[in-house]
N, CA, C and O atoms as CSV, one atom per row, in Angstrom:
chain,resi,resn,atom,element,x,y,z
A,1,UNK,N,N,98.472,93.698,108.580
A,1,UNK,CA,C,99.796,93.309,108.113
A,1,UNK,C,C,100.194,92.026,108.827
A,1,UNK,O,O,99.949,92.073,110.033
A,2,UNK,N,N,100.730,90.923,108.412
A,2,UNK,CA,C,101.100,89.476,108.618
A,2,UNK,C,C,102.453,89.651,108.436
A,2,UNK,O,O,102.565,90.469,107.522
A,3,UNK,N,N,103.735,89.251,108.897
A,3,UNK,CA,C,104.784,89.204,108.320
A,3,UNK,C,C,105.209,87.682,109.047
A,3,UNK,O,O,105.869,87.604,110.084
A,4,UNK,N,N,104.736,86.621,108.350
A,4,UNK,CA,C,104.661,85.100,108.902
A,4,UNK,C,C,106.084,85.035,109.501
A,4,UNK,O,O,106.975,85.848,109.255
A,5,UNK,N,N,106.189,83.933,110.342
A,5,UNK,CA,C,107.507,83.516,110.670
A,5,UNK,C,C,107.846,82.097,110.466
A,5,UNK,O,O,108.856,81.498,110.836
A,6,UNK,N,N,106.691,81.606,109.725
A,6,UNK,CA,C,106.778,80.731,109.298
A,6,UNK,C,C,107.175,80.072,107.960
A,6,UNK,O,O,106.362,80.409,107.099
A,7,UNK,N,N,108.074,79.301,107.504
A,7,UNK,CA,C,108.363,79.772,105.679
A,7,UNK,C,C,107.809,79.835,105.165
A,7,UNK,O,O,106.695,79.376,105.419
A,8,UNK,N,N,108.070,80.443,104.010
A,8,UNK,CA,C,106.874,81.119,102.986
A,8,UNK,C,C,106.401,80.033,101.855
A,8,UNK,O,O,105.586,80.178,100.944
A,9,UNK,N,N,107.074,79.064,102.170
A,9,UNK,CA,C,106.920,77.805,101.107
A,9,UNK,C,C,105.372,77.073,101.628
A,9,UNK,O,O,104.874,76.024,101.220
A,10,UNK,N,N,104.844,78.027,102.659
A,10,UNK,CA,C,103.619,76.765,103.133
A,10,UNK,C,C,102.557,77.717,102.981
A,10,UNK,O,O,101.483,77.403,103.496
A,11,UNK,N,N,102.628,78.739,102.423
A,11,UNK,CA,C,101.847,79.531,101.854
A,11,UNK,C,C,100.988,79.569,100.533
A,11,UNK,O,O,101.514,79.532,99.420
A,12,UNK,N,N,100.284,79.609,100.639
A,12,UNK,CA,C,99.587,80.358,99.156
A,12,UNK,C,C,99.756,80.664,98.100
A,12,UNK,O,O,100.959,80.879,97.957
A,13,UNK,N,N,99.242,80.816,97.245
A,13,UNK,CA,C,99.538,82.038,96.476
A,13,UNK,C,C,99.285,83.358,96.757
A,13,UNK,O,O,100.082,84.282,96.921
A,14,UNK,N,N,97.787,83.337,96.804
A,14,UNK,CA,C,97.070,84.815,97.335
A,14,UNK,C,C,98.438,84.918,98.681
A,14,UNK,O,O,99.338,85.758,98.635
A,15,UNK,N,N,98.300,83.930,99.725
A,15,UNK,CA,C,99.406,84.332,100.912
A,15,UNK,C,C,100.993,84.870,100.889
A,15,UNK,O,O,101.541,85.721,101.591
A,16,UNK,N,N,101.585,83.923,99.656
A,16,UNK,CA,C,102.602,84.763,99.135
A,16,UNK,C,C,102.647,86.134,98.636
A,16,UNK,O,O,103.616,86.778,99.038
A,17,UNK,N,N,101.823,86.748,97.845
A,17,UNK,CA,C,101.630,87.816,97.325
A,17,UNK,C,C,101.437,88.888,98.520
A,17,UNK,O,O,102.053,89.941,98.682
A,18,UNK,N,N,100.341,88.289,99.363
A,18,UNK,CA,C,99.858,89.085,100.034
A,18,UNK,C,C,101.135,89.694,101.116
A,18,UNK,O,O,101.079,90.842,101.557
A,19,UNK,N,N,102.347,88.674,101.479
A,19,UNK,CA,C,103.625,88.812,102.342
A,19,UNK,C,C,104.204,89.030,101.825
A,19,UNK,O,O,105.258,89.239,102.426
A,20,UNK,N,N,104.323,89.284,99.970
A,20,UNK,CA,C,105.534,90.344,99.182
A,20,UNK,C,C,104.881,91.877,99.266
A,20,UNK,O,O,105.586,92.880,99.157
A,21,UNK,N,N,103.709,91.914,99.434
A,21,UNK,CA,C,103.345,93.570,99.401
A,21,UNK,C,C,103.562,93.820,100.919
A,21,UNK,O,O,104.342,94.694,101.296
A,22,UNK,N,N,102.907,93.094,101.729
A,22,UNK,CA,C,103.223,93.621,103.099
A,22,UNK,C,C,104.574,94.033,103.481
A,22,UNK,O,O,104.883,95.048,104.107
A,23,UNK,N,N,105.305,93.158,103.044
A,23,UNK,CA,C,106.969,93.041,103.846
A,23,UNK,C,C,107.314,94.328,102.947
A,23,UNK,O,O,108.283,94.915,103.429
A,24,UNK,N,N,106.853,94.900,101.871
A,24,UNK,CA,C,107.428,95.899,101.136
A,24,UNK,C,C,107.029,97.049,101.442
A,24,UNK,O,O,107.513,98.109,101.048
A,25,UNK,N,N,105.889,96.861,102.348
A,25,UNK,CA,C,105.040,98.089,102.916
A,25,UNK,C,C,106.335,98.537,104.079
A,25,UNK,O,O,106.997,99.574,104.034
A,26,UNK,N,N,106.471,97.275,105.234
A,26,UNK,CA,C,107.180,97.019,106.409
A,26,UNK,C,C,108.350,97.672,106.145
A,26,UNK,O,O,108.777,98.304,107.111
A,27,UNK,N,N,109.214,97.739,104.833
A,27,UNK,CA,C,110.413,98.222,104.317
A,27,UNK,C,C,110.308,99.823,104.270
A,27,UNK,O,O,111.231,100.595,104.527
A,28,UNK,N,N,108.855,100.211,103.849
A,28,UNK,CA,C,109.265,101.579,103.669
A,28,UNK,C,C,108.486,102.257,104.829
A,28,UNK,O,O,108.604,103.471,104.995
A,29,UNK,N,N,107.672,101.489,105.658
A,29,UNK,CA,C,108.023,101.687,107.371
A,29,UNK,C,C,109.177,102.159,108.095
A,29,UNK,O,O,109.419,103.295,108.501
A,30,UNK,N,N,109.925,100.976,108.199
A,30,UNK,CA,C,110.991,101.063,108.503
A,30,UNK,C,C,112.210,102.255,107.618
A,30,UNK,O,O,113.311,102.211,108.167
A,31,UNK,N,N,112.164,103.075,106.612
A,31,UNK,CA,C,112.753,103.507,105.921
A,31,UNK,C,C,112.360,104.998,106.018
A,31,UNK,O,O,112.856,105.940,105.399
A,32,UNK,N,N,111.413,105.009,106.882
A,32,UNK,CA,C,110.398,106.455,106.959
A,32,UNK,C,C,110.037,106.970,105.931
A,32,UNK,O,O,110.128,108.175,105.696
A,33,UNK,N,N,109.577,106.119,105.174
A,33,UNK,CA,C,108.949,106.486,103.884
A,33,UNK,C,C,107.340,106.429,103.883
A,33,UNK,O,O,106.718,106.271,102.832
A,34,UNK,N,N,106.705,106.570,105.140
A,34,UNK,CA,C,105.321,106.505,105.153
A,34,UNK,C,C,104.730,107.160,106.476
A,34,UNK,O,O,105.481,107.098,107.449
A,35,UNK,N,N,103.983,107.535,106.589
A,35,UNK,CA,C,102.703,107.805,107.492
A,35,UNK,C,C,102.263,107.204,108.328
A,35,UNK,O,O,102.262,107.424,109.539
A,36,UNK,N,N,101.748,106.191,107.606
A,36,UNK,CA,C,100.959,105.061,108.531
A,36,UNK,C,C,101.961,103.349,109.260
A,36,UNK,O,O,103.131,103.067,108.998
A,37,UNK,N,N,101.352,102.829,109.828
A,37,UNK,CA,C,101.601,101.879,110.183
A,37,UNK,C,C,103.103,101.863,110.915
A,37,UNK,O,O,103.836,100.880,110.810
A,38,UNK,N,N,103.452,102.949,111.600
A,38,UNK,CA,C,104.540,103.411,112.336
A,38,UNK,C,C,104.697,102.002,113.526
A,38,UNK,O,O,105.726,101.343,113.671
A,39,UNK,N,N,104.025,101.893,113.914
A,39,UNK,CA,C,103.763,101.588,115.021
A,39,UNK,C,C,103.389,100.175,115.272
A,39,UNK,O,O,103.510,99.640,116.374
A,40,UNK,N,N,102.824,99.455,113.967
A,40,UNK,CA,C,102.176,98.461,113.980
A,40,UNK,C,C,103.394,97.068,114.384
A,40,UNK,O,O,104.456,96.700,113.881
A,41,UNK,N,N,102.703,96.690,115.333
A,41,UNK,CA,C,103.332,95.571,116.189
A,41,UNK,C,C,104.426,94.537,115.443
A,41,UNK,O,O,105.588,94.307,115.780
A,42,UNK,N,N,103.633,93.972,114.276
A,42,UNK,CA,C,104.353,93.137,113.177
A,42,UNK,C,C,105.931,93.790,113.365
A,42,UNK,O,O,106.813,93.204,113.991
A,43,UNK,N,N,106.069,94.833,112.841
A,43,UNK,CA,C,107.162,95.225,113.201
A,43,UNK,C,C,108.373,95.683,114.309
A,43,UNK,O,O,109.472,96.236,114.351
A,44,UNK,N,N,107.506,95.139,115.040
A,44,UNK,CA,C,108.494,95.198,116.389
A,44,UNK,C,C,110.191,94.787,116.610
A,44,UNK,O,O,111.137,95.548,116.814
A,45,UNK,N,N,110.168,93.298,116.485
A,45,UNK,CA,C,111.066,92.410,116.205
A,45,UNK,C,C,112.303,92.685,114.755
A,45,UNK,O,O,113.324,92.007,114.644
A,46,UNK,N,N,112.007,93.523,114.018
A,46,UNK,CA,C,112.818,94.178,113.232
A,46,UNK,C,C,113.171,95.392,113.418
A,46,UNK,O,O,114.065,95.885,112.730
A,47,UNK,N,N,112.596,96.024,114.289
A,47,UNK,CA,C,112.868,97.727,114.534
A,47,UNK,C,C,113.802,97.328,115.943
A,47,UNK,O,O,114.718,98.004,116.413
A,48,UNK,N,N,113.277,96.028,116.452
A,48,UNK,CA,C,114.551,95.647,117.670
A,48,UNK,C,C,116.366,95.180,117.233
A,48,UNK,O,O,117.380,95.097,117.927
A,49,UNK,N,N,116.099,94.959,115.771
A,49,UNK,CA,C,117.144,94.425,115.230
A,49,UNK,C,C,118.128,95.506,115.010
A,49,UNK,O,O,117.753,96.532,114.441
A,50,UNK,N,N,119.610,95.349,115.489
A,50,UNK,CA,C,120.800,96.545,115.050
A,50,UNK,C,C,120.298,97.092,113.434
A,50,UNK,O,O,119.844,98.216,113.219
A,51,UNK,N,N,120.437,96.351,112.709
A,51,UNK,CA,C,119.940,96.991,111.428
A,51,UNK,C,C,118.924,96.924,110.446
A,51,UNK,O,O,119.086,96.814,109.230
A,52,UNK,N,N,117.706,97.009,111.171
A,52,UNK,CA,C,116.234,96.518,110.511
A,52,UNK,C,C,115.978,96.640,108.927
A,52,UNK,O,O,115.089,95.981,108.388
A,53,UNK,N,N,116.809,97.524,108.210
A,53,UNK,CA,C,116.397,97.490,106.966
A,53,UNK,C,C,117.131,96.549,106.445
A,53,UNK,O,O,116.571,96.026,105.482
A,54,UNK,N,N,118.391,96.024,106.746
A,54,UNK,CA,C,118.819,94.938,106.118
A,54,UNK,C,C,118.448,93.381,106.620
A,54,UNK,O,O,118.690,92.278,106.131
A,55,UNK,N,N,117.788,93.791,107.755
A,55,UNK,CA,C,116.671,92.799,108.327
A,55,UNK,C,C,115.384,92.491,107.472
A,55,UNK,O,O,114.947,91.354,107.297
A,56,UNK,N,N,114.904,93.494,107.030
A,56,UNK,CA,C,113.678,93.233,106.368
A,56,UNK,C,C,114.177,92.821,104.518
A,56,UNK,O,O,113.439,92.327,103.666
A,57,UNK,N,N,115.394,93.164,104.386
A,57,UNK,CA,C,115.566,93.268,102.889
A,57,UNK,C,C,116.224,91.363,103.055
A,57,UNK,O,O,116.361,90.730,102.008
A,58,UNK,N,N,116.531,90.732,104.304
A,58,UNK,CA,C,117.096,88.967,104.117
A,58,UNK,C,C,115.623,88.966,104.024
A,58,UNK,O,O,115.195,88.835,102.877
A,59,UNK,N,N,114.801,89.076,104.907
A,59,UNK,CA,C,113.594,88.873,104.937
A,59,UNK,C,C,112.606,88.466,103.669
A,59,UNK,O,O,111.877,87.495,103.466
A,60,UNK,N,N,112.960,89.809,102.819
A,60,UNK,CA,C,112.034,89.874,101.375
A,60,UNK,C,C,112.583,88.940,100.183
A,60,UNK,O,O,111.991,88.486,99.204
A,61,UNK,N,N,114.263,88.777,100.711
A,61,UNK,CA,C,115.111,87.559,99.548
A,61,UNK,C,C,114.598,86.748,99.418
A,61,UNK,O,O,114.261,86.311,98.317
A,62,UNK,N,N,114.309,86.167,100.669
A,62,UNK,CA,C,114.025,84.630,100.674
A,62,UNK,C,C,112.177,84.533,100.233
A,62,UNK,O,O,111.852,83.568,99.542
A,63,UNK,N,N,111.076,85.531,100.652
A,63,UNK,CA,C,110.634,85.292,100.019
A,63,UNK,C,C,110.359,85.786,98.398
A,63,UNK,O,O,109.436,85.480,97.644
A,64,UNK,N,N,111.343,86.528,98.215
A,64,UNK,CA,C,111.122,86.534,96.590
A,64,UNK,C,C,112.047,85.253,95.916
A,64,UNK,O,O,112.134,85.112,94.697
A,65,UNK,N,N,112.484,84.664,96.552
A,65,UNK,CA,C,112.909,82.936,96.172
A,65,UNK,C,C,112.061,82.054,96.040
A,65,UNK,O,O,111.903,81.118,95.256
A,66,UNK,N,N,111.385,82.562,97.127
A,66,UNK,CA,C,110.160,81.216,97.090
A,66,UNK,C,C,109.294,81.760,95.633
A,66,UNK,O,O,109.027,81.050,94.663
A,67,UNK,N,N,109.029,82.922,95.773
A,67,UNK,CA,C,107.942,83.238,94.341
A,67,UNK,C,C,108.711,83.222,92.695
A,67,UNK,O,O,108.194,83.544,91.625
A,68,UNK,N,N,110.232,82.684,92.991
A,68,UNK,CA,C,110.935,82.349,91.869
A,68,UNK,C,C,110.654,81.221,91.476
A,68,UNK,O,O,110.203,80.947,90.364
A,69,UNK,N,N,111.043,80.020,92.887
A,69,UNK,CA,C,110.727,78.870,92.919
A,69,UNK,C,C,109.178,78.659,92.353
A,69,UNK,O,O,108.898,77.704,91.629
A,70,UNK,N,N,108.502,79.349,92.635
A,70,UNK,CA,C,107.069,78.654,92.050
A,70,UNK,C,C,106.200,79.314,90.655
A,70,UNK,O,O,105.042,79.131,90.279
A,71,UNK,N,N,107.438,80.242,90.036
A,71,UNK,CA,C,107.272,80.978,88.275
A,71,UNK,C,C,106.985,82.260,88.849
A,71,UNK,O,O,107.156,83.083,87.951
A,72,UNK,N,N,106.576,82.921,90.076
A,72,UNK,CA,C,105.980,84.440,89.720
A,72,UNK,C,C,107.310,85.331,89.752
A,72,UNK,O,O,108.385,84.950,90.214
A,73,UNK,N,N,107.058,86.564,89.193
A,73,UNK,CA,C,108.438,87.003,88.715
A,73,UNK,C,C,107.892,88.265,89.860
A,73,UNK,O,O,107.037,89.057,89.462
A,74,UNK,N,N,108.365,88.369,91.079
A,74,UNK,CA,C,108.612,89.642,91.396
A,74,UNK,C,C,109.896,90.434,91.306
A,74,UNK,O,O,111.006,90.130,90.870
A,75,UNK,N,N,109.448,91.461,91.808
A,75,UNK,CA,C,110.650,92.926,90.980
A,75,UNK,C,C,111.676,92.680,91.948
A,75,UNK,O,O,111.539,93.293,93.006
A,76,UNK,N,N,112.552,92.019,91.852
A,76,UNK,CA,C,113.774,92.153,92.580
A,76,UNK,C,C,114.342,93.168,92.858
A,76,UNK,O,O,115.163,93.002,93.759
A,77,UNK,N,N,114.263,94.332,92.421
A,77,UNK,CA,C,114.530,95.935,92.751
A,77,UNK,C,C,114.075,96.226,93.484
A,77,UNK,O,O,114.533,97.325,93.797
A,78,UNK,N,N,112.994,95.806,94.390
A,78,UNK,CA,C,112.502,96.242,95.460
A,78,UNK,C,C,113.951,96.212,96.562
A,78,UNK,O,O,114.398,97.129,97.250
A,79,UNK,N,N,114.427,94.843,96.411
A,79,UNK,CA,C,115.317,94.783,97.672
A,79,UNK,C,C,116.933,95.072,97.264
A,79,UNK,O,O,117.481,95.109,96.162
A,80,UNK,N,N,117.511,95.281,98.776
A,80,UNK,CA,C,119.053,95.634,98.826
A,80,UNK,C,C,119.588,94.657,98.586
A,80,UNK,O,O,119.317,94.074,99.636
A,81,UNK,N,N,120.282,93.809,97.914
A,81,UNK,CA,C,120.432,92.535,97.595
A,81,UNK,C,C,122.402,92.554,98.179
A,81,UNK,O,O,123.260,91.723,97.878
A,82,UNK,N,N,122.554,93.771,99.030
A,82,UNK,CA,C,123.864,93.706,99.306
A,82,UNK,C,C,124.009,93.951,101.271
A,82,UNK,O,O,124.755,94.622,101.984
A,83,UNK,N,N,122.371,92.599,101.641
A,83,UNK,CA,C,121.950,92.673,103.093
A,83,UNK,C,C,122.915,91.311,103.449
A,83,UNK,O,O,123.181,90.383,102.685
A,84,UNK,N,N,123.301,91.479,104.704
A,84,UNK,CA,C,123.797,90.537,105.650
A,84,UNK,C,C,123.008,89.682,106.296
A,84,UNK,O,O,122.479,90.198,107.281
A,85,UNK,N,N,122.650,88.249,106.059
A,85,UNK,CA,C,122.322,87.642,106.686
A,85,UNK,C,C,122.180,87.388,107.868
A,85,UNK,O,O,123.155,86.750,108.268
A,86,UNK,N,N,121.194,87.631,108.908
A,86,UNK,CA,C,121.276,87.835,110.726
A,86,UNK,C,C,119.961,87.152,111.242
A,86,UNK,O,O,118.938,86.899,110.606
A,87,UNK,N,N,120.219,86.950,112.403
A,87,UNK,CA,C,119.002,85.658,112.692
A,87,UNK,C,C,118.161,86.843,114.303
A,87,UNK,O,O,118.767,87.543,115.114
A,88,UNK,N,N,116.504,86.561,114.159
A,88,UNK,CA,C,115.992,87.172,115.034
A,88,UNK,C,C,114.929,86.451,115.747
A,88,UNK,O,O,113.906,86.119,115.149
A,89,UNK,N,N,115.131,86.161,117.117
A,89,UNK,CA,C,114.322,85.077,117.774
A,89,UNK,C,C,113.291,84.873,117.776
A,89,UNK,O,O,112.833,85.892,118.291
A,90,UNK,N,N,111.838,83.736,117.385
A,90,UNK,CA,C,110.965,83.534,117.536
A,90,UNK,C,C,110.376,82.643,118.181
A,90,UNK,O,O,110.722,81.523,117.806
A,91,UNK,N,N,109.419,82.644,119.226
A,91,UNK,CA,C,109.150,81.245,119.759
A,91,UNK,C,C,108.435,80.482,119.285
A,91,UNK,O,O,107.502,80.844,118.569
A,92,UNK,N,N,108.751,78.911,119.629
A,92,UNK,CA,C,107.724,78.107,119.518
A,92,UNK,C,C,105.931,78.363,119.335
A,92,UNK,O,O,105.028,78.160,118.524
A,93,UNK,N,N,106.122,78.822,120.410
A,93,UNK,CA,C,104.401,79.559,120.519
A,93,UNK,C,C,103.611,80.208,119.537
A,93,UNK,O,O,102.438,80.038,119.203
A,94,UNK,N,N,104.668,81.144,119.062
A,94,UNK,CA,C,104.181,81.865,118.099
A,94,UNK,C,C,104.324,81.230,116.812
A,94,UNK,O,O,103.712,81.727,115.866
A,95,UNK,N,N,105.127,80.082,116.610
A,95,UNK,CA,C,104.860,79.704,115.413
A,95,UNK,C,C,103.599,78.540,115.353
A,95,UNK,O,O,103.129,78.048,114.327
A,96,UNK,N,N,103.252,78.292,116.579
A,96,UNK,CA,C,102.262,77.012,116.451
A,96,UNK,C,C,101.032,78.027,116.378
A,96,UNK,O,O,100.080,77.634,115.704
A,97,UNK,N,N,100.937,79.119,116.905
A,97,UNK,CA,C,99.579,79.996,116.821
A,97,UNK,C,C,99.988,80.840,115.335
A,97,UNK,O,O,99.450,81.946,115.302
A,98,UNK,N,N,100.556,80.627,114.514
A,98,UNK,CA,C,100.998,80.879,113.161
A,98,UNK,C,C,100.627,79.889,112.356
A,98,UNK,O,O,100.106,80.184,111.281
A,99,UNK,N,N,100.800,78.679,112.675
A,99,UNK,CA,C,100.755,77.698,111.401
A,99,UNK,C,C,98.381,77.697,112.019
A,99,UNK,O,O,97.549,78.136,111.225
A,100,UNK,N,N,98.086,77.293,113.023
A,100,UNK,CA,C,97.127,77.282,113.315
A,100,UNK,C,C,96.012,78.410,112.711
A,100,UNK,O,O,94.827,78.076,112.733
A,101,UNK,N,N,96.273,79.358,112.328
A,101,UNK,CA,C,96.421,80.704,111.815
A,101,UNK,C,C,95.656,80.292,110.400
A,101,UNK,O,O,94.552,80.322,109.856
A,102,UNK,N,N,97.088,79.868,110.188
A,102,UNK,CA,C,97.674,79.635,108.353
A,102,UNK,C,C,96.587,78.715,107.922
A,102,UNK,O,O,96.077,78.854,106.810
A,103,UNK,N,N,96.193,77.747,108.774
A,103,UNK,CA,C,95.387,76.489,108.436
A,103,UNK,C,C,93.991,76.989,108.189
A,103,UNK,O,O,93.314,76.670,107.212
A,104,UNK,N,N,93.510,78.028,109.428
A,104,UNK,CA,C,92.093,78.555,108.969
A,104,UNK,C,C,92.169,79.317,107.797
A,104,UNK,O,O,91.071,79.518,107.278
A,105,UNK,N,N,92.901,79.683,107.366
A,105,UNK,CA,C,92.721,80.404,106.369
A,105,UNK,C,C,92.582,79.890,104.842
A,105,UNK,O,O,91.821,80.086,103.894
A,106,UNK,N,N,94.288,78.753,105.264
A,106,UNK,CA,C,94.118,77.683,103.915
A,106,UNK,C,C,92.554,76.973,103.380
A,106,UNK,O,O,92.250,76.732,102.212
A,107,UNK,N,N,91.482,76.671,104.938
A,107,UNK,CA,C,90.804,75.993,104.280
A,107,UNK,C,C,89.718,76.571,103.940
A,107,UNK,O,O,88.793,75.881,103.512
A,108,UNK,N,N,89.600,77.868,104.049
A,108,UNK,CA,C,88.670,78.963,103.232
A,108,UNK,C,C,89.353,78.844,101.911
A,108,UNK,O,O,88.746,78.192,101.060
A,109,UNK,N,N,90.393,79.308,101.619
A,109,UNK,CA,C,91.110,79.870,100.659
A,109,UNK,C,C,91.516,79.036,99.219
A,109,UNK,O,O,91.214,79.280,98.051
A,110,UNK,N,N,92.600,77.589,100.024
A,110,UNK,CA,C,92.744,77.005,99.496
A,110,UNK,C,C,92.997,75.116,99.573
A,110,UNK,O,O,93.999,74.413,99.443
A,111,UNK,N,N,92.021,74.914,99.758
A,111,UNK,CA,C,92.510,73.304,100.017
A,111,UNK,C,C,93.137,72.746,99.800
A,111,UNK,O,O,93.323,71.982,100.747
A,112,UNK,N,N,93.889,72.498,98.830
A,112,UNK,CA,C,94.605,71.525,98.087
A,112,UNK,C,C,96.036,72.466,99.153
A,112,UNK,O,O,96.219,71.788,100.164
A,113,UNK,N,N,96.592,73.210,99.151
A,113,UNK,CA,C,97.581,73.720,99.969
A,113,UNK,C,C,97.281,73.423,101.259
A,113,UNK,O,O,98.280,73.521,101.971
A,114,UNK,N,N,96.190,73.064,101.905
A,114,UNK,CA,C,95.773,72.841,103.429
A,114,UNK,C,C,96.526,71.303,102.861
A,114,UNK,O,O,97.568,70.699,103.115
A,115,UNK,N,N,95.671,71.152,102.213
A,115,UNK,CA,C,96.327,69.181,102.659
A,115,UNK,C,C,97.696,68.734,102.166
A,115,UNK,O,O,98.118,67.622,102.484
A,116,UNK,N,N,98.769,69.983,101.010
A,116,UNK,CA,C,99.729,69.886,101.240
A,116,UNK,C,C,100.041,69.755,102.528
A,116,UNK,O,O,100.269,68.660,103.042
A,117,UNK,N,N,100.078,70.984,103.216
A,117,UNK,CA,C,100.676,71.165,104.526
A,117,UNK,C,C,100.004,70.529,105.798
A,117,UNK,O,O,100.477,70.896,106.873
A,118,UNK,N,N,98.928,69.594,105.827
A,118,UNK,CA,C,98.422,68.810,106.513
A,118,UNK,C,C,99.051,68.050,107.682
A,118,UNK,O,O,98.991,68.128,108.909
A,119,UNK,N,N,99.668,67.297,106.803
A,119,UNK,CA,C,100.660,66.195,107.621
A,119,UNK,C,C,102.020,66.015,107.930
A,119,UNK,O,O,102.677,65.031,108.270
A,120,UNK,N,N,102.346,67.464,107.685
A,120,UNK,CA,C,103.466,67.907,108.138
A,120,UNK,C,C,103.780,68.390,109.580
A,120,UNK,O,O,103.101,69.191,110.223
A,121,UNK,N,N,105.298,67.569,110.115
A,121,UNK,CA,C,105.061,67.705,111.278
A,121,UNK,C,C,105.786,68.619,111.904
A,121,UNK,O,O,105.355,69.199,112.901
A,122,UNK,N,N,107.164,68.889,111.306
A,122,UNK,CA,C,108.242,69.742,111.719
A,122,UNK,C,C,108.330,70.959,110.662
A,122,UNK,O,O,109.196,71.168,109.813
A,123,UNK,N,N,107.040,71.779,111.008
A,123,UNK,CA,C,107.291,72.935,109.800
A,123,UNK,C,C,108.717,73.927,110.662
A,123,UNK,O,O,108.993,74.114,111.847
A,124,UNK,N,N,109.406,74.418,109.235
A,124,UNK,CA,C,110.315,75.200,109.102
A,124,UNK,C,C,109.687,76.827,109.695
A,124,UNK,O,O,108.513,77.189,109.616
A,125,UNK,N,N,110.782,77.586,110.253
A,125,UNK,CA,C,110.750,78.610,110.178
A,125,UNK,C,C,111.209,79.462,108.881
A,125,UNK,O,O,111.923,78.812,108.118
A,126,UNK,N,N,110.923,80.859,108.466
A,126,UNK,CA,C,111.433,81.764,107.576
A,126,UNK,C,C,113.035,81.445,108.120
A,126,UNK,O,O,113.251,81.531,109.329
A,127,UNK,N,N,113.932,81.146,107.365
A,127,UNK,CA,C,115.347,81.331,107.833
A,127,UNK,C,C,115.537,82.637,108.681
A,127,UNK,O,O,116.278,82.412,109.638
A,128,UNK,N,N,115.136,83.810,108.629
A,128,UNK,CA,C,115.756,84.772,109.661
A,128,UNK,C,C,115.725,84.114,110.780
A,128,UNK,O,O,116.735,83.984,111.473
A,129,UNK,N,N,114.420,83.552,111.140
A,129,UNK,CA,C,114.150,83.309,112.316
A,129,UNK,C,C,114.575,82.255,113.197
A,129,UNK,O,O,114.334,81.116,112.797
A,130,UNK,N,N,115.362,82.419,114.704
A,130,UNK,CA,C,115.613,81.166,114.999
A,130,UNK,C,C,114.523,80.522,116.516
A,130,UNK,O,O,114.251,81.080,117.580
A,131,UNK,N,N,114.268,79.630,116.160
A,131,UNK,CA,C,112.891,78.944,116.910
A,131,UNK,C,C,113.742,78.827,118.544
A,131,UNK,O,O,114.821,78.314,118.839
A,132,UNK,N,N,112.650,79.591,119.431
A,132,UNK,CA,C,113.143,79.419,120.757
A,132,UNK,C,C,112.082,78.770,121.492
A,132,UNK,O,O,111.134,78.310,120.856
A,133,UNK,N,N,112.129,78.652,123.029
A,133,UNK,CA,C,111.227,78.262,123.789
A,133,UNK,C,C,110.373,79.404,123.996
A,133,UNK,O,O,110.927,80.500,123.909
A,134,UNK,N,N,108.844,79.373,124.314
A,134,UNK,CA,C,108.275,80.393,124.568
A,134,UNK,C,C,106.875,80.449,124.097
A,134,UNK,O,O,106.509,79.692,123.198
A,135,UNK,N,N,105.949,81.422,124.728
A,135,UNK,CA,C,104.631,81.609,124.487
A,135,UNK,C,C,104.600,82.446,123.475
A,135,UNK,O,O,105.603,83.035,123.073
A,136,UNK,N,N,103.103,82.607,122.826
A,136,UNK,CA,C,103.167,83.516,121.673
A,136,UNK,C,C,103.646,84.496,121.975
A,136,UNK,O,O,103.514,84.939,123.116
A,137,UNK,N,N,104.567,85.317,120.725
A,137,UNK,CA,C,105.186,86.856,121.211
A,137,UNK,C,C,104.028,87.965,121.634
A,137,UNK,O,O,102.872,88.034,121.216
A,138,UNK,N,N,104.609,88.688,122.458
A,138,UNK,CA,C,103.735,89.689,122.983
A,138,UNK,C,C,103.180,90.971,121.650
A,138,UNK,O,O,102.204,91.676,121.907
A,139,UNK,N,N,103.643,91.068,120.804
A,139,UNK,CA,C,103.557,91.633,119.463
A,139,UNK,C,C,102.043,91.463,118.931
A,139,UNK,O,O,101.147,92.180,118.485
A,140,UNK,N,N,102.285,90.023,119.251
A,140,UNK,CA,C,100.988,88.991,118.752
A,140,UNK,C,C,99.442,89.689,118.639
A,140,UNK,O,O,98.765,89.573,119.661
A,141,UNK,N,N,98.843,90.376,117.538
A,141,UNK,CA,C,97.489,90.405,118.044
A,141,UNK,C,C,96.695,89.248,117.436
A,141,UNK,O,O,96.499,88.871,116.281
A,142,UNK,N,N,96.200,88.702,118.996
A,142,UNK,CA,C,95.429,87.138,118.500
A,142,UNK,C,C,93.949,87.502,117.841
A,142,UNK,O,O,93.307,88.537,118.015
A,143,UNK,N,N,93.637,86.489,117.133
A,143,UNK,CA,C,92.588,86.690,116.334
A,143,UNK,C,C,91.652,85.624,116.958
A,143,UNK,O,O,91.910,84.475,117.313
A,144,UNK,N,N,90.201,86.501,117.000
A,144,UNK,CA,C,89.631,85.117,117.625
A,144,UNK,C,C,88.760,83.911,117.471
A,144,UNK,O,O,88.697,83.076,118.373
């Protein structure tokens, strides 16, 4: 499970898709609607939040915006569309070992999106997130 913190606009397709099923998995995590993946780290930082399900449901808005913005029609019924906007800290660190991440993958996956996002210098965070000082989060399992 990936739940980027990086915006979802520098993603994929396959990568978008792949962070509308996850984050929907993460929802019914958080909702005790499952078995598995109780525990899984990704979710840390939202189960720390006063109200994680309306944490994960700003979360899933914005990226089911982005998959508006680019024609795919996901089910907007998935989410609470009556969530409060709230911001949850991420560091620096973790977003540079995120986009670094993002890049190996783009250039298996998809090139032409690698060299979109190439020469970009000030990538955005997911709006929840607000960019702090700091090493990758401890959450983090690094890949090697």
């Amino acid at each position: 499970m990936r739940i980027w913190s990086v915006h979802p606009k520098y993603l994929d397709a396959k990568g978008l898709i792949a962070l509308w099923r996850e984050t929907l998995l993460a929802k019914h995590v958080l909702a005790g609607k499952t078995r598995g993946y109780k525990n899984h780290p990704q979710l840390d930082r939202f189960k720390a939040c006063k109200d994680p399900l309306n944490a994960i449901n700003f979360y899933l808005a914005v990226v089911h915006r982005e998959a508006e913005n680019r024609g795919y029609h996901f089910n907007r019924k998935k989410i609470d569309w009556k969530f409060r906007r709230t911001k949850i800290k991420v560091t620096d660190g973790q977003m540079t070992y995120e986009l670094r991440h993002l890049k190996k993958k783009l250039k298996v996956r998809d090139k032409e999106k690698l060299k979109e996002i190439a020469g970009i210098k000030d990538f955005s965070a997911h709006p929840i997130f607000k960019v702090v000082e700091g090493k990758i989060e401890p959450w983090e399992v690094i890949a090697p």
